[in-house]
C-alpha positions as CSV (number, residue, x, y, z in Angstrom):
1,X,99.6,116.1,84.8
2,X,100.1,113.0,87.1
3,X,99.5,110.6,83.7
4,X,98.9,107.4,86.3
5,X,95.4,109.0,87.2
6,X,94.9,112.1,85.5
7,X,94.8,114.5,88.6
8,X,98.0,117.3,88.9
9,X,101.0,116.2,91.1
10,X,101.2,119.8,92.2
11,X,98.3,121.6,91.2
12,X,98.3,125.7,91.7
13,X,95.8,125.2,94.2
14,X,97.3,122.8,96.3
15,X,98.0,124.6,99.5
16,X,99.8,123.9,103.2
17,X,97.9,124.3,105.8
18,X,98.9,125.3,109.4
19,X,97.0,125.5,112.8
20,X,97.6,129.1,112.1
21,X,96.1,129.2,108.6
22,X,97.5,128.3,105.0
23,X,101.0,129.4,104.2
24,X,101.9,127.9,100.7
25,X,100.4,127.9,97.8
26,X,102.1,125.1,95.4
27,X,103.3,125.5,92.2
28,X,102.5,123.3,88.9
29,X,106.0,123.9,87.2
30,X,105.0,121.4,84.0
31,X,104.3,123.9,81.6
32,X,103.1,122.1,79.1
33,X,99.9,119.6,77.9
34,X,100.6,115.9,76.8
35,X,99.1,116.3,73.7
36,X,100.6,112.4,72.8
37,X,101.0,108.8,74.0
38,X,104.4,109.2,73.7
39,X,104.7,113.2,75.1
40,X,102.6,111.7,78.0
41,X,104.8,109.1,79.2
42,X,107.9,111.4,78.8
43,X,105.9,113.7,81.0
44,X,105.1,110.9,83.7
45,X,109.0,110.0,83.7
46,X,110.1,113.5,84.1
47,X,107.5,114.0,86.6
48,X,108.8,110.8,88.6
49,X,112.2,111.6,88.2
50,X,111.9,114.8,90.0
51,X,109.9,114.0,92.6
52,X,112.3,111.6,93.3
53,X,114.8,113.9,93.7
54,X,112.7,116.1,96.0
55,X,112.0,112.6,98.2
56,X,115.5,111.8,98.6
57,X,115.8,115.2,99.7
58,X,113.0,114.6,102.1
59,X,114.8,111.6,103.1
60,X,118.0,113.2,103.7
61,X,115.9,115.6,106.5
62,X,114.6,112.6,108.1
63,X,117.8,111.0,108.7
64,X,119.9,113.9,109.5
65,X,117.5,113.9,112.5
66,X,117.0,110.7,113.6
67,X,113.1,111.0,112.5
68,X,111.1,107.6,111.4
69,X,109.0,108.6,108.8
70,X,105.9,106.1,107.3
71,X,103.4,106.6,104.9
72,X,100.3,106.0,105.4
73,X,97.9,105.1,102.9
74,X,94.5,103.6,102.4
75,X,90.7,104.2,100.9
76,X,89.0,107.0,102.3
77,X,87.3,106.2,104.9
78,X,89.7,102.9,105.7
79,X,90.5,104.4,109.6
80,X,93.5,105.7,108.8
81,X,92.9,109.4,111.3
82,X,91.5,107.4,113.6
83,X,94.2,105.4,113.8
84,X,96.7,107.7,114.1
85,X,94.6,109.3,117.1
86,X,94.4,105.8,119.1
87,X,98.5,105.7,118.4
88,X,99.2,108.8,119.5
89,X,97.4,108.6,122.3
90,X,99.3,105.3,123.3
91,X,103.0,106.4,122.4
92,X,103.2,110.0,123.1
93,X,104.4,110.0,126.5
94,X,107.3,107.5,125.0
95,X,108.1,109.5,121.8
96,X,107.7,112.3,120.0
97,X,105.1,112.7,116.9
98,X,104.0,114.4,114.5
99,X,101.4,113.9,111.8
100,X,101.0,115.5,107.9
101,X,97.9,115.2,106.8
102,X,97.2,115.5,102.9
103,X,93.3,115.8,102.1
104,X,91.7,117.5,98.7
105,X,89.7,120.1,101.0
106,X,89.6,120.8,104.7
107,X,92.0,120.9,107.7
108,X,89.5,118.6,110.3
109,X,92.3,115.9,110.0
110,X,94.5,117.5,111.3
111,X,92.5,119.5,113.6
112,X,91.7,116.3,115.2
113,X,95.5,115.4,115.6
114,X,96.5,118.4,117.1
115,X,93.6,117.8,119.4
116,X,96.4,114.8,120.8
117,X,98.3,117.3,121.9
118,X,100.5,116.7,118.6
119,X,102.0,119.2,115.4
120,X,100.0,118.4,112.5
121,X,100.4,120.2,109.5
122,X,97.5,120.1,106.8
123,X,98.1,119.8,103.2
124,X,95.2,120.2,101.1
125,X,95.7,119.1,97.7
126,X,92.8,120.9,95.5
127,X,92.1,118.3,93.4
128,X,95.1,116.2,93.2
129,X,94.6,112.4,94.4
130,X,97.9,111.8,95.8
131,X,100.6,113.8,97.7
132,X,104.1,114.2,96.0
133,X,107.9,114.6,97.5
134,X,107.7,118.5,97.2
135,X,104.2,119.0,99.3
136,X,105.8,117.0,101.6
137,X,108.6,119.4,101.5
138,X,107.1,122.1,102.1
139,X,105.4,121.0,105.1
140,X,107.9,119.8,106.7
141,X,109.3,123.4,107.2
142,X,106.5,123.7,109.8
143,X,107.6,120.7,111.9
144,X,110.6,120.8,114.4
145,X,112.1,118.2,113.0
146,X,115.2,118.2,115.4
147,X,112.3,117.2,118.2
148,X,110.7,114.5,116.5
149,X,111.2,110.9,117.0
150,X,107.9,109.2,114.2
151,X,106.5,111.6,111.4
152,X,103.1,110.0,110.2
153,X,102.5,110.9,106.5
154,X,98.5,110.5,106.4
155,X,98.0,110.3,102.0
156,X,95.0,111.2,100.3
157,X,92.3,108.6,100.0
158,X,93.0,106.6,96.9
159,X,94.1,102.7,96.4
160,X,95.7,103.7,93.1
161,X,98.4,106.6,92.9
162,X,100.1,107.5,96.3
163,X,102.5,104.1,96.0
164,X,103.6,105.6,92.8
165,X,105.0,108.7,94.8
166,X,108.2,108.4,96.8
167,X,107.4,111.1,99.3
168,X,111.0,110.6,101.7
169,X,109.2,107.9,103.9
170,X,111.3,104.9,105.3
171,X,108.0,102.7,105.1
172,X,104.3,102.2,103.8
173,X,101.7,100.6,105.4
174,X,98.6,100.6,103.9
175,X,95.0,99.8,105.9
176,X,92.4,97.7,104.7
177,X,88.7,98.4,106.2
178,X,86.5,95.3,107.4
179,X,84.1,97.4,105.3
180,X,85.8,97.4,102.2
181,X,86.1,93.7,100.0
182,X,88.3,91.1,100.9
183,X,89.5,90.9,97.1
184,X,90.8,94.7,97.5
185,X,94.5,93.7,97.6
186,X,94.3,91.1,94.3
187,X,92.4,94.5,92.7
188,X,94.6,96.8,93.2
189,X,97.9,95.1,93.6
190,X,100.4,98.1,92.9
191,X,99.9,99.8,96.6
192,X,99.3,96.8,98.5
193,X,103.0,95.2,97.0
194,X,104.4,98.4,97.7
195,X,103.5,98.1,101.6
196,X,105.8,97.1,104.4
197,X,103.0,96.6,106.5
198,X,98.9,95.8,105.9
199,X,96.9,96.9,108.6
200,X,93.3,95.6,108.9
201,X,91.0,98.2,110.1
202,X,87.6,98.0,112.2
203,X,88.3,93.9,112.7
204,X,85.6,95.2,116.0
205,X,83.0,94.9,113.1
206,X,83.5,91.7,111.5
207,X,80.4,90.3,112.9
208,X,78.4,92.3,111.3
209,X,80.1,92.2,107.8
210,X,79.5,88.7,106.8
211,X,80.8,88.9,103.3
212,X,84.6,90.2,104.5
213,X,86.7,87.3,105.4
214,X,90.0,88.1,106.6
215,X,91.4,84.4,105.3
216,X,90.5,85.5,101.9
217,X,91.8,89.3,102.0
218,X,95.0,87.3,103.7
219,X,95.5,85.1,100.7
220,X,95.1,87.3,98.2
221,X,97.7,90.2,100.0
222,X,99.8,86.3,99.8
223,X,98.9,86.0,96.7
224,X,101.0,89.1,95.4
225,X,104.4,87.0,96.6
226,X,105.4,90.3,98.6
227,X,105.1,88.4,101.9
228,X,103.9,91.9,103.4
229,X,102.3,91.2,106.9
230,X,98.8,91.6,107.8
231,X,97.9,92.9,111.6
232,X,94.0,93.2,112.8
233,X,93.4,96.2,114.5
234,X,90.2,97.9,116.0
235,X,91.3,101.8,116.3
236,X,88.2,102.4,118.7
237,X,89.8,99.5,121.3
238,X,92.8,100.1,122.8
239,X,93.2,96.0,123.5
240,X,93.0,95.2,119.7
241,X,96.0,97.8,118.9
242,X,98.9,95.6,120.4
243,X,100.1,94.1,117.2
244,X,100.2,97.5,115.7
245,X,102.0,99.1,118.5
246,X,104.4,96.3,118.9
247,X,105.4,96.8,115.2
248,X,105.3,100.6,115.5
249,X,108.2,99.8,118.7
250,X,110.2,97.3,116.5
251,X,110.6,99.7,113.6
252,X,111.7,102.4,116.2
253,X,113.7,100.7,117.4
254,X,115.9,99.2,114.2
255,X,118.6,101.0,112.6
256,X,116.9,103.7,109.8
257,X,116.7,102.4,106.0
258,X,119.0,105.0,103.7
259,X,117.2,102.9,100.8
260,X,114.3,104.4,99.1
261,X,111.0,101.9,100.4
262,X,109.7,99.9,97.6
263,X,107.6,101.4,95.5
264,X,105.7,99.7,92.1
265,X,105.1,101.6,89.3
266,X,102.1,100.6,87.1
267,X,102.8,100.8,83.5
268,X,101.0,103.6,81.9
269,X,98.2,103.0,79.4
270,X,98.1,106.9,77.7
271,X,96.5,106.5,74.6
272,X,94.6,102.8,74.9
């Protein structure tokens, strides 16, 4: 059991899901209950510690082929497929892209990124709130790899766990909705410090949230002492997608990071 929020990190339901159906069923190789505070946090360790193994693997993949690989991680509900949808739809006669897409139940994410004329392989978790190194793994043997140029790794919905995961990436960014507060980033400070990049999401409805103010959400993503950007987008409007895009070229452009991105691990509480 993922100890950081209670949920599996590979749950014998989790499955991978293809345009041609599923075709791996995951297995939950922890064999054994935290019955302790103590048995619980040597669980999470172990836990880490191999999925860090599995993400360097990842890693080494990604490299070997010249493939940028970012994480992508928000609330559900933050913009993040639609996102994706207005990027690919700008880039892809530039570069070549694929998408994972990790969800508790369904394939219609990635249904609608293969619908942009991209691969998108669908990884539905069955419970768990987070992807790991070794769903990622396994998905990644549905990609061609040696014809990619920018893997997007679209996480589950969830503010608290998927920075805890080293999943192979070269880079988070993490959105933050117009619809969500502005005090999200001083809440829940462990993903936002472990971003590259803050993308604010559906800035096209600003007007009619008065209570969000992107000054506040600004300082408090400050506040953290990170120095992580913040970009406004509006995913629906092609004009208010430049920052992103321009940021999305710069990173392609650079020489790939062989360092594992950063990645904050909140201490864990078993037992309080």
């Amino acid at each position: 059991m993922c100890k950081t929020c209670g949920c599996s990190v590979a749950p014998p339901n989790a499955t991978v899901i293809t345009a041609e159906g599923a075709v791996s069923r995951a297995e939950n190789g922890s064999g054994a209950a935290a019955t302790g505070a103590g048995t619980a946090v040597d669980v999470l360790q172990s836990l880490l510690a191999a999925n860090d193994l599995a993400a360097t693997h990842n890693r080494e993949h990604f490299d070997a082929h010249g493939v940028l690989a970012i994480n992508l991680m928000s609330s559900p509900g933050a913009g993040k497929t639609a996102l994706l949808e207005a990027t690919i739809a700008a880039l892809r006669s530039r570069y070549r892209i694929a998408v994972i897409e990790g969800d508790l139940e369904t394939d219609n994410d990635a249904a609608r990124i293969r619908a942009q004329g991209v691969p998108a392989v669908q990884i539905t978790t069955g419970g768990a709130c987070h992807l790991d190194a070794q769903l990622v793994h396994r998905a990644l043997h549905e990609l061609p790899l040696a014809g990619l140029d920018l893997l997007f790794i679209e996480n589950v919905g969830n503010l608290v766990c998927p920075a805890s995961f080293d999943l192979g990436q070269h880079l988070n960014v993490t959105l933050l909705s117009v619809t969500e507060g502005d005090d999200k980033p001083a809440k829940y400070p462990v993903i936002f410090r472990a971003s590259d990049l803050v993308v604010l999401s559906k800035t096209d409805l600003l007007g009619l949230m008065e209570d969000f103010d992107p000054q506040r959400a600004e300082a408090a993503l400050a506040a953290l002492g990170g120095g992580t950007p913040l970009i406004r987008t509006a995913a629906r409007r092609a004009p208010m997608l430049e920052g992103w895009l321009d940021w999305l070229e710069l990173q392609l452009a650079a020489p790939r990071a062989v360092s594992r991105p950063r990645r904050l691990v909140a201490a864990p509480t078993v037992g309080v």
